[in-house]
C-alpha positions as CSV (number, residue, x, y, z in Angstrom):
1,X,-9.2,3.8,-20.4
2,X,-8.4,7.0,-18.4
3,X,-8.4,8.2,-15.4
4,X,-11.7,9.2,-13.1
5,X,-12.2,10.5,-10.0
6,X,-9.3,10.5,-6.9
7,X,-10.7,7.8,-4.3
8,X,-7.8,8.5,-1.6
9,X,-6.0,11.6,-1.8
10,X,-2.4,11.9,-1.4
11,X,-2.2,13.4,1.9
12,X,-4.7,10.9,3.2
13,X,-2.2,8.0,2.4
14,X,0.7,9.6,3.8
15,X,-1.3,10.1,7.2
16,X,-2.6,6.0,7.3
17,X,0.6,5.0,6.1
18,X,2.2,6.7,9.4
19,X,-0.5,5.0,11.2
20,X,0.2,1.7,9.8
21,X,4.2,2.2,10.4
22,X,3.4,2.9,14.1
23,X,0.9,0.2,14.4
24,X,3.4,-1.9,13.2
25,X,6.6,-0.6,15.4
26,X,4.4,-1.1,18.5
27,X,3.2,-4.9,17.4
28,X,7.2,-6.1,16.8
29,X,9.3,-4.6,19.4
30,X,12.1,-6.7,20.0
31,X,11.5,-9.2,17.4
32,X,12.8,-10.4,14.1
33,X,10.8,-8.6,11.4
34,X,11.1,-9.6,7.4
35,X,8.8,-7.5,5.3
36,X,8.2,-9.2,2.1
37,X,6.7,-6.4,-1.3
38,X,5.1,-8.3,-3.9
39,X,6.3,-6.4,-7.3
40,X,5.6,-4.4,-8.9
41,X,2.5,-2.8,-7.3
42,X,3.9,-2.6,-4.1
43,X,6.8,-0.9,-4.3
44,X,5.4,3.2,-3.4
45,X,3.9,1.7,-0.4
46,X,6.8,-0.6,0.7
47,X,9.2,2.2,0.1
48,X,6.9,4.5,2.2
49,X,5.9,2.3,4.6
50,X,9.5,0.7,6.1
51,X,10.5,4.3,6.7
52,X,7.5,4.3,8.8
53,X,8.6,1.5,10.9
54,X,10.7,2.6,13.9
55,X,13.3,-0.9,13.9
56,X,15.9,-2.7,12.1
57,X,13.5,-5.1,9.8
58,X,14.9,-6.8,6.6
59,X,13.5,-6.0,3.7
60,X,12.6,-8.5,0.5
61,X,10.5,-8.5,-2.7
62,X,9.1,-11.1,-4.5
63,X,7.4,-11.2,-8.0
64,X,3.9,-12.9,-8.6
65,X,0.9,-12.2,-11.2
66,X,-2.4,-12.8,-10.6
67,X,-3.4,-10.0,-13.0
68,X,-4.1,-9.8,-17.0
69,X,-5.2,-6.3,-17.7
70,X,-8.5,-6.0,-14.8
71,X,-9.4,-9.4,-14.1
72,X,-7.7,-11.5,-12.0
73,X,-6.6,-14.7,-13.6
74,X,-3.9,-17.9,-12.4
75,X,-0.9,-16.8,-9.7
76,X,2.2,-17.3,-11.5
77,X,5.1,-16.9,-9.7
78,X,8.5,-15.0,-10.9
79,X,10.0,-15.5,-8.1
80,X,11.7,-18.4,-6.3
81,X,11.3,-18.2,-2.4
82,X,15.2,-19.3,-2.0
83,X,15.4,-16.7,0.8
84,X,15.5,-17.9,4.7
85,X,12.5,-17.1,6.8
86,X,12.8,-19.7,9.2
87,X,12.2,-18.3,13.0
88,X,11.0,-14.7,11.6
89,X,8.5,-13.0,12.1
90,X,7.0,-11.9,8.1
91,X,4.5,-9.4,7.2
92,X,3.6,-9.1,3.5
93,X,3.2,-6.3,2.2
94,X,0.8,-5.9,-0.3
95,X,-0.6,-2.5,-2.5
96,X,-4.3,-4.7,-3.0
97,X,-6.0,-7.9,-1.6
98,X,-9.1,-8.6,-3.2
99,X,-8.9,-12.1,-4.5
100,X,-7.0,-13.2,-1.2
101,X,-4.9,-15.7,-4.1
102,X,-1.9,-14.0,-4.2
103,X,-1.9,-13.9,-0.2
104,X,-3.0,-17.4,0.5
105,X,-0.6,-18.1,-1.6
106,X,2.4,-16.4,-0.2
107,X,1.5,-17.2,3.2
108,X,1.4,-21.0,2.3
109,X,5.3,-20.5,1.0
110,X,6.3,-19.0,4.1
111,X,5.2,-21.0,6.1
112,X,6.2,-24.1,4.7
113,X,9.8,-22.7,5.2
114,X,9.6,-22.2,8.8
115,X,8.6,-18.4,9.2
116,X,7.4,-18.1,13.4
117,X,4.1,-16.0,11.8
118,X,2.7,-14.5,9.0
119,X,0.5,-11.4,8.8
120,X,-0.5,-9.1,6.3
121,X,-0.6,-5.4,5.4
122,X,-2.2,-3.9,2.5
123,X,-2.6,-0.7,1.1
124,X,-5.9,-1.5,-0.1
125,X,-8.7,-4.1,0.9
126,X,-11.6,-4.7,-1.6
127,X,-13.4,-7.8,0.5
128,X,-16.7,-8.0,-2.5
129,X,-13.9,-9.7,-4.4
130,X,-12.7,-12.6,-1.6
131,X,-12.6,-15.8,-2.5
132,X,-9.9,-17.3,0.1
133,X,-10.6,-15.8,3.6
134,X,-7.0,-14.6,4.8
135,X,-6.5,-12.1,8.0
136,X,-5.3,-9.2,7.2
137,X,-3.9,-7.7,10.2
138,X,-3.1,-4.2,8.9
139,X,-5.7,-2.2,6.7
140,X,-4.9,1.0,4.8
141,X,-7.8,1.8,3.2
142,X,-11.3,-0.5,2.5
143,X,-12.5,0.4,-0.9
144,X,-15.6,-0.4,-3.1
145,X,-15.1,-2.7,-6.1
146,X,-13.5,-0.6,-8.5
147,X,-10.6,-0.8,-10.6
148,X,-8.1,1.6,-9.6
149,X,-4.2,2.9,-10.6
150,X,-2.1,5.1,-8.7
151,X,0.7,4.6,-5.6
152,X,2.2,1.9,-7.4
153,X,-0.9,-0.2,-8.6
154,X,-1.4,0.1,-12.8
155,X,-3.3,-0.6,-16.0
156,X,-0.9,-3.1,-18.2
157,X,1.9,-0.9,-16.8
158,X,0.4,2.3,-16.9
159,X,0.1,4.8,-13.7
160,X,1.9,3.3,-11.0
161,X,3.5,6.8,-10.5
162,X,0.6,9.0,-9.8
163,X,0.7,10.2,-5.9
164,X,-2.8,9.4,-5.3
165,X,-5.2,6.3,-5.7
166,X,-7.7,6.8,-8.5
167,X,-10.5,5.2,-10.2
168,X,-9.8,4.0,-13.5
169,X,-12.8,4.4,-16.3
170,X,-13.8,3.3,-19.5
């Protein structure tokens, strides 16, 4: 496996994550905000992304799986959701929703344990992959259905660091 052609450039993330933190701001304002990363892929565009909001929010991660090598497989969780949500306002964050498992998943946690709402914001949508329709309230980027590495997201480990979002090839 290596690495093919850039699908979203560096600079073009920067500029929709700034969207995203506005869009996000503007949506919250005077409300209690949690914003829940799932590890390990969403940790460039978590990092990014709360600098991006303009007000206090709390910040948690949590660890799930739903990947071996490029195909998704069973959620497992590494995680256990002992934190308090209850009368909050949540927004996962998320580096890819394609499946809509690991979502539905999380969102079904959260709201068993009294969060007010639960939205979602991804870096990356790939909907020709959805099997559990979820709304996803905040976009960065729709893309194709290609396996891709880069801003966090990986290959057993492998690229999370690269700036950019790339396709990865045979």
């Amino acid at each position: 496996m290596h690495i093919g052609k850039t699908l979203i450039s560096e600079r073009r993330i920067r500029r929709r994550v700034r969207e995203l933190g506005a869009q996000i701001t503007s949506s919250y304002l005077n409300q209690d905000l949690t914003l829940i990363g799932v590890l390990n892929g969403s940790v460039c565009f978590m990092a990014d992304l709360m600098r991006e909001i303009s007000l206090p929010v709390e910040v948690i991660f949590i660890r799930l799986s739903s990947y071996e090598g490029t195909w998704p497989g069973e959620i497992s969780a590494g995680t256990d959701f002992n934190f308090d949500v209850a009368g909050r306002h949540v927004l996962i964050v998320e580096d890819i929703v394609d499946t809509g498992s690991t979502v539905k998943f999380i969102e079904t946690k959260l709201s068993d344990l009294g969060a007010t709402t639960v939205e979602i914001c991804t870096l990356l949508d790939k909907p020709s992959l959805r099997v559990h329709q979820t709304r996803i309230r905040y976009i960065g980027f729709q893309i194709p259905d290609e396996f891709v590495v880069g801003y966090g997201l990986d290959y057993d480990g492998l690229y999370r660091n690269l700036r950019h979002v790339a396709i990865l090839e045979e």
